[in-house]
N, C-alpha and C positions, 0 to 999 in steps of 0.2 A: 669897272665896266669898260670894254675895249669898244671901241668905235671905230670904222673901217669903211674904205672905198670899194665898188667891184670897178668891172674894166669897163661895164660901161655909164659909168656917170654916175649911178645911182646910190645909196647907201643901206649898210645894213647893221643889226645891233648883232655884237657876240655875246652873250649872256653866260655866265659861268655859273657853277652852284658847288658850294661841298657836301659831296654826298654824303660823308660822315654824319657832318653836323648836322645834317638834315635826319640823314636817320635816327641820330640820337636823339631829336626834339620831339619827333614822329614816338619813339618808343619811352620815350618819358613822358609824353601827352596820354599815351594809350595807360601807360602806367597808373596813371594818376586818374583817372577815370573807370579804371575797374577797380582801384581802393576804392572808390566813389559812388559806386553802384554795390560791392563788398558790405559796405557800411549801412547804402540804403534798405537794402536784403535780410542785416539783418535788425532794424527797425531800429539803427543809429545807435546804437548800444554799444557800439566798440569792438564785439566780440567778433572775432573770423570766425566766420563759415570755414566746413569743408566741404 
């Protein structure tokens, strides 16, 4: 986390983020929640839908 002055007296936060890894969490969360609903669908038996 970068921490910083401006010019006049006051402060502010630089926040950084990786968007990679953010979107890989994002589309492994998504992932893992339509296996999830896949399963519920077809009434926890295992089998995939199509």
């Amino acid at each position: 986390m970068n921490l910083g002055l401006d010019l006049q007296g006051g402060s502010y936060l630089l926040l950084e983020l990786n968007r990679a890894a953010l979107l890989n969490e994002r589309l492994e969360s998504v992932r893992k929640q339509g296996a999830t609903h896949r399963r519920l669908d077809n009434g926890g038996n295992g089998v995939r839908g199509r």
